[in-house]
Every structure is written in structure tokens, then in C-alpha cells.
N, CA and C atoms as an extended XYZ file, in Angstrom:
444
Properties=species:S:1:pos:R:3:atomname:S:1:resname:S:1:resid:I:1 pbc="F F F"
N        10.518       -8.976       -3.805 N   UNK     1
C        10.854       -9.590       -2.541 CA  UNK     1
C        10.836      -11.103       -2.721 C   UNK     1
N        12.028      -12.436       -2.193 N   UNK     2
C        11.596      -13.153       -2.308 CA  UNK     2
C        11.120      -13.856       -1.314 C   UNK     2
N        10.756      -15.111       -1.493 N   UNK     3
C         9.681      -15.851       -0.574 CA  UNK     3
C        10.057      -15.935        1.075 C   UNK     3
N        11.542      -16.396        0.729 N   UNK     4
C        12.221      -16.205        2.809 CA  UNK     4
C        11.897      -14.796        3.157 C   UNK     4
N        11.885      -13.763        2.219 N   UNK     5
C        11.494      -12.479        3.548 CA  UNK     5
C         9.859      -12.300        3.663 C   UNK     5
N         9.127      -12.816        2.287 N   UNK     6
C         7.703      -13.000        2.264 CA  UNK     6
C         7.249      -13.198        3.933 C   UNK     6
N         8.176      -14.678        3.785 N   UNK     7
C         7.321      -15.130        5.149 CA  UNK     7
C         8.310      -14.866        6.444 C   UNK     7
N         9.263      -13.997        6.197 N   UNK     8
C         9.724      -13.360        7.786 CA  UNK     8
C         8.687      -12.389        7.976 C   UNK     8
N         8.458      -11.408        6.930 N   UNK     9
C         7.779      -10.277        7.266 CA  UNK     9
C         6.735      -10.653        7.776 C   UNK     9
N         5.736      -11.620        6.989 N   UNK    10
C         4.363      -11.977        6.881 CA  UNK    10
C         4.319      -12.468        8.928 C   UNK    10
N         4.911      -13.383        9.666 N   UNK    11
C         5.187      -14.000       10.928 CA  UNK    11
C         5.863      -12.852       11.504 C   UNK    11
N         6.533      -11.835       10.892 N   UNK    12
C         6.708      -10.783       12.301 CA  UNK    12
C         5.504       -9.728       12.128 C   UNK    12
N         4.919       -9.297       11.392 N   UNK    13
C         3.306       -8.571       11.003 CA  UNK    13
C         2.408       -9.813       12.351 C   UNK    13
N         2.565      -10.842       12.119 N   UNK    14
C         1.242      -11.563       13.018 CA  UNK    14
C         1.721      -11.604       14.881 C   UNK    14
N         3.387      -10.935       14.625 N   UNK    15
C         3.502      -10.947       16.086 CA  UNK    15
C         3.479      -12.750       16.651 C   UNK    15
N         4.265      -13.131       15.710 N   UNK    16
C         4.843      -14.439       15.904 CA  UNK    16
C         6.106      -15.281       16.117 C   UNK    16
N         6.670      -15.663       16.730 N   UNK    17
C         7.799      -16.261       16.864 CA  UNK    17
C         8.032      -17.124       16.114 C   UNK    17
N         9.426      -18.060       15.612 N   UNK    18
C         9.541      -18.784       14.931 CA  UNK    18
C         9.159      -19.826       15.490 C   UNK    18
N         9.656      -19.996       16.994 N   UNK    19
C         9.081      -21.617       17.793 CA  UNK    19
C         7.512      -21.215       17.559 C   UNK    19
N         6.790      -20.150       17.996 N   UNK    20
C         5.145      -20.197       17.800 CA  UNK    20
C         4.646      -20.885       16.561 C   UNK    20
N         5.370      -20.526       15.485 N   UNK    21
C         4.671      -21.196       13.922 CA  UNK    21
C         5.306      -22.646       13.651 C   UNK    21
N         6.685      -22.888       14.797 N   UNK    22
C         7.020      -24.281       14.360 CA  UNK    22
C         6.143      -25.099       15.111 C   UNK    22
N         5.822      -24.761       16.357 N   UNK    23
C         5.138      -25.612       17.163 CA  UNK    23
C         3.347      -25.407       16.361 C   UNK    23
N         2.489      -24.497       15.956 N   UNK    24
C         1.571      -24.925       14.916 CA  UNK    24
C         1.772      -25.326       13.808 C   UNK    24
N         3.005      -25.669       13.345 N   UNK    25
C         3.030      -26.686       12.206 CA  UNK    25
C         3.100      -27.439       12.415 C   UNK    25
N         3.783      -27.633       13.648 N   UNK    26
C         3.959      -29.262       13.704 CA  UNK    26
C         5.690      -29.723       12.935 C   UNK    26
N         6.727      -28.263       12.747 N   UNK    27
C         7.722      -28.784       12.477 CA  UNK    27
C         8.922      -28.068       13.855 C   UNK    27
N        10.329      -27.874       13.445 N   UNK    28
C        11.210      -27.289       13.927 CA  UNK    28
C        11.478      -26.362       14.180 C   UNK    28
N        11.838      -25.180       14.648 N   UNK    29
C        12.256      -23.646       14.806 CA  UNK    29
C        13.173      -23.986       13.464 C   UNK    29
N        14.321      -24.564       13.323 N   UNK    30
C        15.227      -24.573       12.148 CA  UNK    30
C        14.473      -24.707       10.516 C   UNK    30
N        13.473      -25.183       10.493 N   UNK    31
C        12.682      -25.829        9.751 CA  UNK    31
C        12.091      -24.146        9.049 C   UNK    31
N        11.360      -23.561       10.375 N   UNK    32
C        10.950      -22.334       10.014 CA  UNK    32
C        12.034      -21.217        9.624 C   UNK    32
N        13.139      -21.350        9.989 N   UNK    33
C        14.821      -20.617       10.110 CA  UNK    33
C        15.371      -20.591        8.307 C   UNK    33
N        14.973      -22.187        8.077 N   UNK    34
C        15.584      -22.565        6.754 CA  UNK    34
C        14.582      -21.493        5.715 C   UNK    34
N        12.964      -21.528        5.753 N   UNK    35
C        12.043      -21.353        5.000 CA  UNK    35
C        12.108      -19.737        4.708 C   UNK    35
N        12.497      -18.739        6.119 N   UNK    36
C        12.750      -17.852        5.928 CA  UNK    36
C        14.430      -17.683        5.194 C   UNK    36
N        14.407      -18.382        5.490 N   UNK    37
C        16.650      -17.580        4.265 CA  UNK    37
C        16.677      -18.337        3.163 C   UNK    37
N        15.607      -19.150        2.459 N   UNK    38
C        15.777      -19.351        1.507 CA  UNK    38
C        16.750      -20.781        1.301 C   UNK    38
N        16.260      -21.445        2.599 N   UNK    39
C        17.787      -22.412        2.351 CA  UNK    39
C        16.862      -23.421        1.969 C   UNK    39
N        15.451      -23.682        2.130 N   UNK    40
C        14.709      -24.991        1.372 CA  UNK    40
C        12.944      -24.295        1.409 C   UNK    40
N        12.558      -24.295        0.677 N   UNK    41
C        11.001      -24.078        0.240 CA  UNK    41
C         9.892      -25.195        1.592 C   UNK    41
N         8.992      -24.520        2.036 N   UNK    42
C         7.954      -25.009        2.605 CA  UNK    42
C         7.039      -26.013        1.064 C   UNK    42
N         6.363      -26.944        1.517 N   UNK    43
C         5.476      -27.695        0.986 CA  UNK    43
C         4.599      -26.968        0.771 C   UNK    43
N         3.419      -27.470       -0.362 N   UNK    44
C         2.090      -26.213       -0.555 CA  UNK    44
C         1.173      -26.377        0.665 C   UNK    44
N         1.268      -27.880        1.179 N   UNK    45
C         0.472      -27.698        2.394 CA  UNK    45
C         0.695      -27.115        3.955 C   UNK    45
N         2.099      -26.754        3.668 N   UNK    46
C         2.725      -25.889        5.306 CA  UNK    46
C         2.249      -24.583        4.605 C   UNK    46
N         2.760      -23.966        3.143 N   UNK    47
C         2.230      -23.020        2.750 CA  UNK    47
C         1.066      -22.313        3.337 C   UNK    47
N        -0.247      -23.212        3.147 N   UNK    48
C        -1.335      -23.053        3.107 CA  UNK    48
C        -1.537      -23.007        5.082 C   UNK    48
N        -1.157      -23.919        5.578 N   UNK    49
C        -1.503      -23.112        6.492 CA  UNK    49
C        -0.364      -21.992        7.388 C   UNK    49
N         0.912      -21.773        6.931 N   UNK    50
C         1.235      -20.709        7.123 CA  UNK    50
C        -0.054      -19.361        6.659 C   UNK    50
N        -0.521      -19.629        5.835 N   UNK    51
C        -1.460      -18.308        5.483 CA  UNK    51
C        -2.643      -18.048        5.662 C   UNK    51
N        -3.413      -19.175        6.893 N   UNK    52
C        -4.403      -19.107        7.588 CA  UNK    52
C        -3.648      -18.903        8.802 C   UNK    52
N        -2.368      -18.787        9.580 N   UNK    53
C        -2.184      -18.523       10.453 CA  UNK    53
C        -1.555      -17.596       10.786 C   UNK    53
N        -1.116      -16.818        9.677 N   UNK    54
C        -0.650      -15.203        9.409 CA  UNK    54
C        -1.999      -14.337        8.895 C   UNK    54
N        -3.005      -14.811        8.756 N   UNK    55
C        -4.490      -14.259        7.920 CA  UNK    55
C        -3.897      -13.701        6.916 C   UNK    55
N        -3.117      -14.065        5.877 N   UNK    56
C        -3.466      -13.758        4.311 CA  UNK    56
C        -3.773      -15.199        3.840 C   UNK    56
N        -4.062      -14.680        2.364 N   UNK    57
C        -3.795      -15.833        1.370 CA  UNK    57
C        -3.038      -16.052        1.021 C   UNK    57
N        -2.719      -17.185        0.619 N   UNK    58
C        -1.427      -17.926       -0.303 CA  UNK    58
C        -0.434      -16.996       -1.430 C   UNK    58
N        -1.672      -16.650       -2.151 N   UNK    59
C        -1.226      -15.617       -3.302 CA  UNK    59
C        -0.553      -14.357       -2.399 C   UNK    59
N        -1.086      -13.342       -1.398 N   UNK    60
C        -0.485      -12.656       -0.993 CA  UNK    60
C         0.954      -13.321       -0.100 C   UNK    60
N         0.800      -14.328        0.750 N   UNK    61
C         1.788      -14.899        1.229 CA  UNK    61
C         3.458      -15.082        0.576 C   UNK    61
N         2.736      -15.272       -0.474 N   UNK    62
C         3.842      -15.383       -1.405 CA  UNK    62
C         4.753      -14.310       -2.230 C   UNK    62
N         3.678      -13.091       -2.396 N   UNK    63
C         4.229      -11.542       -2.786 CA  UNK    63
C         4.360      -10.782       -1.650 C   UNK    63
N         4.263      -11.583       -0.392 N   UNK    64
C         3.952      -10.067        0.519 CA  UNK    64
C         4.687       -9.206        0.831 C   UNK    64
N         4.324       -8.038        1.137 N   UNK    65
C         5.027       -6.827        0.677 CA  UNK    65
C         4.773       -6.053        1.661 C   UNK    65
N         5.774       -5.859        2.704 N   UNK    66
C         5.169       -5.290        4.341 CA  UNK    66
C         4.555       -3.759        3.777 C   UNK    66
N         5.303       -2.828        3.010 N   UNK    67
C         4.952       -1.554        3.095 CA  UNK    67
C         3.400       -1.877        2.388 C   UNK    67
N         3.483       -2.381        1.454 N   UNK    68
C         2.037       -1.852        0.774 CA  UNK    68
C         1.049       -2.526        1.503 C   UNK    68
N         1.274       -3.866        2.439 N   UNK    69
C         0.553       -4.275        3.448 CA  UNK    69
C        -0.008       -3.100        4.360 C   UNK    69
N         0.749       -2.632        5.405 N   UNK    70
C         0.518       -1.720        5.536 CA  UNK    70
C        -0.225       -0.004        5.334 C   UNK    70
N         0.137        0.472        4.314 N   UNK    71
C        -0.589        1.502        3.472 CA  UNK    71
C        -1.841        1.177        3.177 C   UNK    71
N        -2.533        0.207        3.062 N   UNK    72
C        -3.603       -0.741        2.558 CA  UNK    72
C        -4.715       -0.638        3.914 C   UNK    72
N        -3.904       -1.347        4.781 N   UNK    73
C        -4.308       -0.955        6.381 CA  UNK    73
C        -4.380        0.301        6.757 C   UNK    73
N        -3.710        1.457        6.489 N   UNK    74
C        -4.196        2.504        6.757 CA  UNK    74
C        -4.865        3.421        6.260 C   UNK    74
N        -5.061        3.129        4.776 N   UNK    75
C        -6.301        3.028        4.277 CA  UNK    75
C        -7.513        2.888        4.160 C   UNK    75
N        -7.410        1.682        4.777 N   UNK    76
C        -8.864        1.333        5.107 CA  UNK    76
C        -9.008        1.290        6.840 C   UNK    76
N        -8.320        1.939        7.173 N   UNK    77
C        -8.883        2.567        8.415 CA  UNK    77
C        -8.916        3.923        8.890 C   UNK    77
N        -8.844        5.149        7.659 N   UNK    78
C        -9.193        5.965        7.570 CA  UNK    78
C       -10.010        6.656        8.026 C   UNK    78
N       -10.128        7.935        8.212 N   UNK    79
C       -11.702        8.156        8.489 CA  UNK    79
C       -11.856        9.826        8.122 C   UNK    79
N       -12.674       10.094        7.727 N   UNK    80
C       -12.562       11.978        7.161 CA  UNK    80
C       -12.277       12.777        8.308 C   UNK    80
N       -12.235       12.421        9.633 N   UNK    81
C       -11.871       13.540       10.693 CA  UNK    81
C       -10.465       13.917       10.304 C   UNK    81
N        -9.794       12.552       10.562 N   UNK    82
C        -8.619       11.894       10.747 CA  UNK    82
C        -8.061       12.721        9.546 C   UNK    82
N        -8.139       12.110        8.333 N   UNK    83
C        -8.313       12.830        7.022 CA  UNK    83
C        -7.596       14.314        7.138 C   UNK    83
N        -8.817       15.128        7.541 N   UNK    84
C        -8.709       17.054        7.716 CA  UNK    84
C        -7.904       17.609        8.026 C   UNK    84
N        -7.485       16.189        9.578 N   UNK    85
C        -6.408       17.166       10.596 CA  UNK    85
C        -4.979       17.013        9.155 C   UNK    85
N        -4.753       16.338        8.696 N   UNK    86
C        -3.516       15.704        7.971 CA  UNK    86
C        -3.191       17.107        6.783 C   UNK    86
N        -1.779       17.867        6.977 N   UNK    87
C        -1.954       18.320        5.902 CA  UNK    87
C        -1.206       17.833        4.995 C   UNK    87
N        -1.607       17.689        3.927 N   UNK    88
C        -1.163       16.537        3.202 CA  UNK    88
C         0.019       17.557        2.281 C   UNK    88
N         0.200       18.622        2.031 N   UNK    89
C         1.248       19.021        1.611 CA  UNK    89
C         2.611       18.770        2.287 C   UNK    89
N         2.703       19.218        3.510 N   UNK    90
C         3.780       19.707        4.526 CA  UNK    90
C         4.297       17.680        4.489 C   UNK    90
N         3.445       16.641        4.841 N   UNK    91
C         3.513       15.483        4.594 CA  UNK    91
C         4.465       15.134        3.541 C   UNK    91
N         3.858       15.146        2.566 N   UNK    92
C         4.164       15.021        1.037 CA  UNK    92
C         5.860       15.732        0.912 C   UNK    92
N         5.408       16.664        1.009 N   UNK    93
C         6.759       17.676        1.085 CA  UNK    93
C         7.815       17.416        1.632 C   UNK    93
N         8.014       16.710        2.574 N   UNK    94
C         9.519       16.196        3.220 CA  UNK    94
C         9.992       15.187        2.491 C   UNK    94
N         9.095       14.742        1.786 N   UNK    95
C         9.599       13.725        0.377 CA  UNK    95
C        10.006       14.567       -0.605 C   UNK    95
N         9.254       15.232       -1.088 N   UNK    96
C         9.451       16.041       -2.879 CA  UNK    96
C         9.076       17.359       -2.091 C   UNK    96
N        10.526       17.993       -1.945 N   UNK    97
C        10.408       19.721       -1.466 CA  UNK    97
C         9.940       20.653       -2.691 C   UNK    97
N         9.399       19.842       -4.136 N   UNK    98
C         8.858       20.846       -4.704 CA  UNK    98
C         7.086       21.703       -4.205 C   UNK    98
N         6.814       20.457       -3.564 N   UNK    99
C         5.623       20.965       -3.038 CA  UNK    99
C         5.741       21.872       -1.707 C   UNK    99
N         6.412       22.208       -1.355 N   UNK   100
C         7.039       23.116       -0.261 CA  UNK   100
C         7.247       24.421       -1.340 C   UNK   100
N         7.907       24.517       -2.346 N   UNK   101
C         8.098       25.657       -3.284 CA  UNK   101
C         7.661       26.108       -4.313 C   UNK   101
N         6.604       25.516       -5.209 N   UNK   102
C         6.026       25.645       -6.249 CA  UNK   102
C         5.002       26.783       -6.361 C   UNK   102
N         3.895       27.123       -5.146 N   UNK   103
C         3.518       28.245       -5.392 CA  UNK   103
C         4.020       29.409       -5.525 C   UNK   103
N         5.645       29.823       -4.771 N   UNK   104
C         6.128       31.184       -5.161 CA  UNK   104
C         5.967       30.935       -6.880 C   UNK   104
N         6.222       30.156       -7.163 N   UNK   105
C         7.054       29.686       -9.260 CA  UNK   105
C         5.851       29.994      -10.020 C   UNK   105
N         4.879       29.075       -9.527 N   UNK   106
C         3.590       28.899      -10.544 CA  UNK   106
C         2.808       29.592      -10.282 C   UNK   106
N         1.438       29.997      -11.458 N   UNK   107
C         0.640       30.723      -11.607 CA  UNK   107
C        -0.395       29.764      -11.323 C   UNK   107
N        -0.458       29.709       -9.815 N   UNK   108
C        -2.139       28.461       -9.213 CA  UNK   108
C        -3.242       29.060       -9.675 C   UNK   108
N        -3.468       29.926       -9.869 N   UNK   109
C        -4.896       30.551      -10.376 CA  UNK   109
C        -4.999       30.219      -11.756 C   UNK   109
N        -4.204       30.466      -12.614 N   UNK   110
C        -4.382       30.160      -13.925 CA  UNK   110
C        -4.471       28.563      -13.955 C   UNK   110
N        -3.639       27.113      -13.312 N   UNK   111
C        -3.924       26.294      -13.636 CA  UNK   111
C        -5.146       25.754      -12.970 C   UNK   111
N        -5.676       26.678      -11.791 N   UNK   112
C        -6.649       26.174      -10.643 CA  UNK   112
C        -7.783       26.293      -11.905 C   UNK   112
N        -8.141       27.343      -12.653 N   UNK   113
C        -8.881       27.633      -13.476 CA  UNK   113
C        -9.376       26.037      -14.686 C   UNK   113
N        -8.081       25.876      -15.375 N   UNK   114
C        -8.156       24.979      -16.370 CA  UNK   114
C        -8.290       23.593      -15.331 C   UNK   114
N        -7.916       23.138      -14.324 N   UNK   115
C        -8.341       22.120      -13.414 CA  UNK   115
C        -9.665       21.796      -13.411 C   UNK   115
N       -10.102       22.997      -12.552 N   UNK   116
C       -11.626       23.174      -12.555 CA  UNK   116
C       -12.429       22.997      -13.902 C   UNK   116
N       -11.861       22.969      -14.752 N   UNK   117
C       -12.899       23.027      -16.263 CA  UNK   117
C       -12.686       21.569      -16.359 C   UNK   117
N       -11.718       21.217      -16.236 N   UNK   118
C       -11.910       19.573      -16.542 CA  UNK   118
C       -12.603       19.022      -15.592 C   UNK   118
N       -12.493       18.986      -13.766 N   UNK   119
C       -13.162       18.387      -13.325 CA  UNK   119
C       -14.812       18.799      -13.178 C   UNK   119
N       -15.563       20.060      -13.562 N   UNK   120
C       -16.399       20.614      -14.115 CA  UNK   120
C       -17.026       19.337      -15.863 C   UNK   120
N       -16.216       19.601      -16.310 N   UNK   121
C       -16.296       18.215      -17.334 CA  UNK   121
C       -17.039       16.826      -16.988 C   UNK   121
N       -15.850       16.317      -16.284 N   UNK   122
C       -16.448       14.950      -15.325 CA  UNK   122
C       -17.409       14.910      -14.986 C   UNK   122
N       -17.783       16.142      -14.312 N   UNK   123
C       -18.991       15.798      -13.755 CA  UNK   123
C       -20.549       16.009      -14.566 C   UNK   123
N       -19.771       17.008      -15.421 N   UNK   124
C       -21.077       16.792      -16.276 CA  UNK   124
C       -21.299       15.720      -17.301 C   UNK   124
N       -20.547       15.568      -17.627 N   UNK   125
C       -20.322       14.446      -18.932 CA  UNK   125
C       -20.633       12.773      -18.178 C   UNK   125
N       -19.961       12.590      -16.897 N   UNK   126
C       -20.378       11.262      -16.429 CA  UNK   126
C       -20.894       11.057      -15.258 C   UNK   126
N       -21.172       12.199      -14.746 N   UNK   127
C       -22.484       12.303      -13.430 CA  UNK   127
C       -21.670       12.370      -12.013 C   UNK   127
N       -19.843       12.271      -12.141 N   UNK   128
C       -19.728       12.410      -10.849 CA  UNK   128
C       -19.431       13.999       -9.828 C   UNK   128
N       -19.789       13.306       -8.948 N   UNK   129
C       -19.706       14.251       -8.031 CA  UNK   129
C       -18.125       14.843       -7.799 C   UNK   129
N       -18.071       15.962       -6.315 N   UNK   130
C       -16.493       16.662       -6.632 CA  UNK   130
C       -15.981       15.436       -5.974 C   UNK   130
N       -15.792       14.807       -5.252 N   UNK   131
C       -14.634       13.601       -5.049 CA  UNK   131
C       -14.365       12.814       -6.504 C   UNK   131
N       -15.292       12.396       -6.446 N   UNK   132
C       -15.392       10.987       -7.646 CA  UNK   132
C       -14.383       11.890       -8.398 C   UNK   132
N       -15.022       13.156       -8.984 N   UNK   133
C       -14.353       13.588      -10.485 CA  UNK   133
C       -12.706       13.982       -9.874 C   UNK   133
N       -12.535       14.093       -8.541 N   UNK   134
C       -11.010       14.432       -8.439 CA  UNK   134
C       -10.376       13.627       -8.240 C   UNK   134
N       -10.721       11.999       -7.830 N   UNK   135
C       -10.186       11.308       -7.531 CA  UNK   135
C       -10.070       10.733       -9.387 C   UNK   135
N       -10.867       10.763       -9.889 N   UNK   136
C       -10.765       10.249      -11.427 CA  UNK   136
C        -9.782       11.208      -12.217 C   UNK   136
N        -9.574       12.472      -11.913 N   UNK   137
C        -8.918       13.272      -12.426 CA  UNK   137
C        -7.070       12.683      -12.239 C   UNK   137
N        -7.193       13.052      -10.963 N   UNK   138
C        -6.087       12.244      -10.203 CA  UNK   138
C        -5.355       11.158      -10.806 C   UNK   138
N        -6.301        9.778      -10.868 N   UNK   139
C        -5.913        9.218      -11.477 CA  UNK   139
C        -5.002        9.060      -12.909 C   UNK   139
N        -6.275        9.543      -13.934 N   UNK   140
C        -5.549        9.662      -14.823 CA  UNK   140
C        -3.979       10.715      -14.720 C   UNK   140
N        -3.956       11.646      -14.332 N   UNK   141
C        -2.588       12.104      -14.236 CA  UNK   141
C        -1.422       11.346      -13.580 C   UNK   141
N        -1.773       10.436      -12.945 N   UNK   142
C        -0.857        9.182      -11.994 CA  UNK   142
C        -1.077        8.313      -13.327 C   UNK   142
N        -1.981        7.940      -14.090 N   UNK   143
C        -1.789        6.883      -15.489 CA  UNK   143
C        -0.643        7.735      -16.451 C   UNK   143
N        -0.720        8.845      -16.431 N   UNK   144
C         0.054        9.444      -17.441 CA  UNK   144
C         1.501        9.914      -16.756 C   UNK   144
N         1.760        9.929      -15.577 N   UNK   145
C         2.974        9.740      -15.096 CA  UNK   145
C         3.484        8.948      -15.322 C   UNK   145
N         2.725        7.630      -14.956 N   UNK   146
C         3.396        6.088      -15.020 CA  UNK   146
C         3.853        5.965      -16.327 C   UNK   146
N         3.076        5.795      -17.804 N   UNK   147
C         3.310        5.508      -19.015 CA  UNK   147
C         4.128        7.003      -19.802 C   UNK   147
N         4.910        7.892      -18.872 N   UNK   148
C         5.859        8.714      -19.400 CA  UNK   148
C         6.730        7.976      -20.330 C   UNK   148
């Protein structure tokens, strides 16, 4: 993403207008108009407080990234009720309909088996518990997706 949509996204996330952030800068609506399309760069010091007045930092200001902004936020406002009700297949599944079809195909018992021995592993070998070891399990299979 580059920096003009950085900071459209970043000022429409804070529920801000362009006159709202020109008039706390202290510059133009056009000024803020230009910064978002890329037609001239903000100074490091409008920067800086563009990103006390959107609440990120600079560094994020500059990568920001509405979706993973987001996801991040709902993340960390989670909560295990919330969690339960969610089924995370049927979810998942309107993305990748293999998870909608894979149990007629596969033999879940046989891999539920060898699953369990590894995360059985984890936990003995480095003390975690069943989250820790599935979320570590997890992981690594998302490391070994990525570096396919």
C-alpha cells in the first residue's frame, strides 16, 4: 500500500474528515487532498502528528494496512464465549469449500490419531498444555505452508 492510501485509510479508521485533520494541523483541506493521492509527501513533523492524532505510530502510519488493522482489533477483543458460538469451519469454508468436503474424502480418525501423538509430544517434551501445544502445532504447519 502506498503512503496516500496509508493515510486515507489511517483518517477514515479515526472517523475524520479532511477539513478535521487540516484544521489540527494547522494546514489546508487541499494540503491534506494532495498527501492522500500522492501528489506531495507530508513533512516528518505533520507526519508525526498525523499519528498521534489517528493513535498509531509513525512506523505503522506509514505501512498501514486497514485489513490487518482490523483483524488485530478483533483479536484482541476476543473473548472464549464469543469464541464457542463461532463455527469456525462453516466460516472458513465459504472461503476454501474444501473444508465443507474433506471429511466424506479423508480418513479423520487415522490422521486425528497421528495429530494427537504429536501434540501428545509437545506437551511432554516442552511442558505445554492442549492450547499452547495446538496453537504451536498450528503454527509450524502455517511455517511449512509458507516456505512450500
Amino acid at each position: 500500500m502506498d503512503l496516500g492510501n496509508s493515510l486515507f485509510h489511517a483518517r477514515k479508521k479515526s472517523g475524520l474528515s479532511q477539513e478535521d485533520v487540516a484544521e489540527k494541523l494547522g494546514v489546508s483541506r487541499q494540503t491534506i487532498s494532495k498527501w492522500e493521492t500522492n501528489e506531495t509527501l507530508p513533512d516528518v513533523h505533520q507526519a508525526k502528528k498525523m499519528s498521534s492524532l489517528y493513535h498509531t505510530t509513525l512506523d505503522e502510519l506509514i505501512t498501514f494496512d486497514i485489513d490487518l488493522k482490523e483483524i488485530e482489533q478483533v483479536i484482541e477483543q476476543s473473548n472464549p464465549k464469543l469464541e464457542a458460538k463461532i463455527d469456525w469451519t462453516s466460516a472458513w469454508g465459504k472461503k476454501y469449500p474444501i473444508l465443507l468436503q474433506y471429511q466424506e474424502q479423508v480418513n479423520v480418525p487415522a490422521y486425528a490419531v497421528k495429530l494427537k501423538r504429536m501434540l501428545d509430544d509437545l506437551k511432554k517434551e516442552y511442558g505445554y498444555n492442549d492450547l499452547d501445544a495446538f496453537l504451536v502445532l498450528k503454527d509450524i504447519l502455517g511455517k511449512m505452508w509458507k516456505d512450500r
